[in-house]
C-alpha positions in Angstrom: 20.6 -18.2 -12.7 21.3 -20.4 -15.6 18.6 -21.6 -18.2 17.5 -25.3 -17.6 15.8 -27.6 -20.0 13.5 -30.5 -18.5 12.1 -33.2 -20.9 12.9 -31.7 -23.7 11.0 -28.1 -22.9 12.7 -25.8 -25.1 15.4 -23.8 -22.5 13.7 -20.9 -20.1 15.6 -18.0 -18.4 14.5 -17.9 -14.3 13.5 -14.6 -15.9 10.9 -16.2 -18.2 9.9 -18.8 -15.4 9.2 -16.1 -12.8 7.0 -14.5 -15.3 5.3 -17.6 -16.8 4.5 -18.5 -12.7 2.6 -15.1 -12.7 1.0 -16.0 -16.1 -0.2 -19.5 -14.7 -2.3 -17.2 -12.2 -0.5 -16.8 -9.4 0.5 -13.4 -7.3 3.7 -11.5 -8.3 5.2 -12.5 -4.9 4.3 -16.0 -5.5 6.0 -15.8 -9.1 9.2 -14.5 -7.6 9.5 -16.5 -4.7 8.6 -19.9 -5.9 11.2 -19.2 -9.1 14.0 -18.4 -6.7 13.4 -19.7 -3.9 13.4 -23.3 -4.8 17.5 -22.5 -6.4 18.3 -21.6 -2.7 16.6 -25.0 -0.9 12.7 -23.8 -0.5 10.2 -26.2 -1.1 7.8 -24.7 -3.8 4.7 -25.7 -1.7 6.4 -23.5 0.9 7.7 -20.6 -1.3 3.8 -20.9 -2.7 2.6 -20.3 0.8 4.9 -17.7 2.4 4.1 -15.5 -0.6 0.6 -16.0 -0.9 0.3 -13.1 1.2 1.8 -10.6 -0.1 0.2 -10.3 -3.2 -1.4 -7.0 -4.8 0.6 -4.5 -2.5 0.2 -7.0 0.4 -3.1 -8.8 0.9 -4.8 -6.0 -1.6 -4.0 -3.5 0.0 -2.0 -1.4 -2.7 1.0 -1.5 -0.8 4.1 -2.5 -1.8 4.5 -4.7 -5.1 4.5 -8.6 -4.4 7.5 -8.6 -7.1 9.4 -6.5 -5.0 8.5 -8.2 -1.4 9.0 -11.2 -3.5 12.3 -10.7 -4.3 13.3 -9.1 -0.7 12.3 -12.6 0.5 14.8 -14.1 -2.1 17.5 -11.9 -0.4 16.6 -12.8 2.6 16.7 -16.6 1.7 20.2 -16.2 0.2 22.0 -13.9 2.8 19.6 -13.5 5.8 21.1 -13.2 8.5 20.5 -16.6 11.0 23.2 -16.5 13.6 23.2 -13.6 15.8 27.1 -12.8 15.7 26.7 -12.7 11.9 26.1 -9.1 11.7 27.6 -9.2 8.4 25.3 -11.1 6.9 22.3 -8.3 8.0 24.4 -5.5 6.5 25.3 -7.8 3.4 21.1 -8.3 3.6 20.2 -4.5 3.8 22.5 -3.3 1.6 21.2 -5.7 -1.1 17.7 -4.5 -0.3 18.7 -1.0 -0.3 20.3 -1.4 -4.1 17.0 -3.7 -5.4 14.8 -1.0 -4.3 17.0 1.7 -5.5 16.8 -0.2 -8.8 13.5 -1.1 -9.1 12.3 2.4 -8.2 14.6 3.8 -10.8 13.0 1.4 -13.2 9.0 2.2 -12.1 9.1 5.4 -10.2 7.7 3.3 -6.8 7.6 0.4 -5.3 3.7 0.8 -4.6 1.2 -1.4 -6.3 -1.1 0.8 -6.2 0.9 4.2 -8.0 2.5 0.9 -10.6 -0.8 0.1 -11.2 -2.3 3.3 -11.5 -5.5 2.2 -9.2 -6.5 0.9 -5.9 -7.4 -3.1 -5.8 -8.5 -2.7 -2.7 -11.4 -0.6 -4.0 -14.5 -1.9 -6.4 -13.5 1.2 -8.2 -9.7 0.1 -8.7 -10.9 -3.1 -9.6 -13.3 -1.8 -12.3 -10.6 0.3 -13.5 -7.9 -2.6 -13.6 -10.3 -4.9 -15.6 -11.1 -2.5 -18.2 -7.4 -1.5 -18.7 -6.3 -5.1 -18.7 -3.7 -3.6 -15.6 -3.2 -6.8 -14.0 -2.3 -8.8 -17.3 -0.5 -5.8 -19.1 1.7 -4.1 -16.1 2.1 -6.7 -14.0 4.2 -9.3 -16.1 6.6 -6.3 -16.7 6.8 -5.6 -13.1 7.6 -9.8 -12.6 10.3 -9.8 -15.2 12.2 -6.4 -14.1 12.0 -7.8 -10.4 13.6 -11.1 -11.3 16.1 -9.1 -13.7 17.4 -7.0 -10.8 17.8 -10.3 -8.3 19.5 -12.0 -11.2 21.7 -8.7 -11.3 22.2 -8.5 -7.7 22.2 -12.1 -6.7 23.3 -14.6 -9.6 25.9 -13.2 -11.6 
């Protein structure tokens, strides 16, 4: 997606936006969604809410990154499949979740928070370990900004 510029902010890649959402304090999925999900007719509040659960590998669970469940839901939003004879649009969906993942486990070697992360949030000792290595802050802004990269890839150009 293009940069925009809004009362004379200085111009912001969706890129930069999806990361600055994380930065703000919310999830990775919340990040993604809420950036590009509002360009394809989602209400933030919405995109804010839908997400909401699938931060830290799904409800801290160390399951699958919220940047990449976030960006499957931005897929979804853009070429989900709504009529039934449509089947197109579910091969055109699957195959574009097929390449992101492809792509984003190329770029991370997984797609789980927990082996990105190098620890277990769903465990006082993952959480210990996150906190002293600054994990959350450090690898997690990186995970936001290749996500978004990929859709912009896949989706926008």
């Amino acid at each position: 997606m293009k940069s925009s510029r809004k009362n004379g902010e200085t111009e912001m890649s969706e890129v930069q936006r999806a990361v600055a959402v994380f930065k703000e304090g919310y999830s990775c999925s919340q990040a993604i969604l809420s950036t590009y999900g509002t360009q394809l007719g989602l209400e933030r509040e919405f995109a804010l809410k839908i997400a909401s659960t699938f931060g830290v590998g799904m409800g801290r669970m160390g399951k699958t990154c919220g940047a990449v469940t976030g960006a499957l839901m931005v897929i979804g939003l853009k070429h989900g499949l709504v009529e039934l004879a449509d089947q197109n649009a579910k091969e055109t969906t699957y195959a574009l979740v097929r390449e992101f993942m492809k792509k984003f486990t190329a770029r991370n070697g997984s797609v789980e928070c927990k082996v990105l992360l190098g620890c277990d949030l769903s465990t006082s000792e993952g959480i210990r370990y996150a906190k002293e290595k600054n994990q959350v802050s450090t690898v997690c802004p990186k995970l936001v900004q290749q996500a978004a990269e990929i859709l912009e890839d896949l989706l926008f150009k």
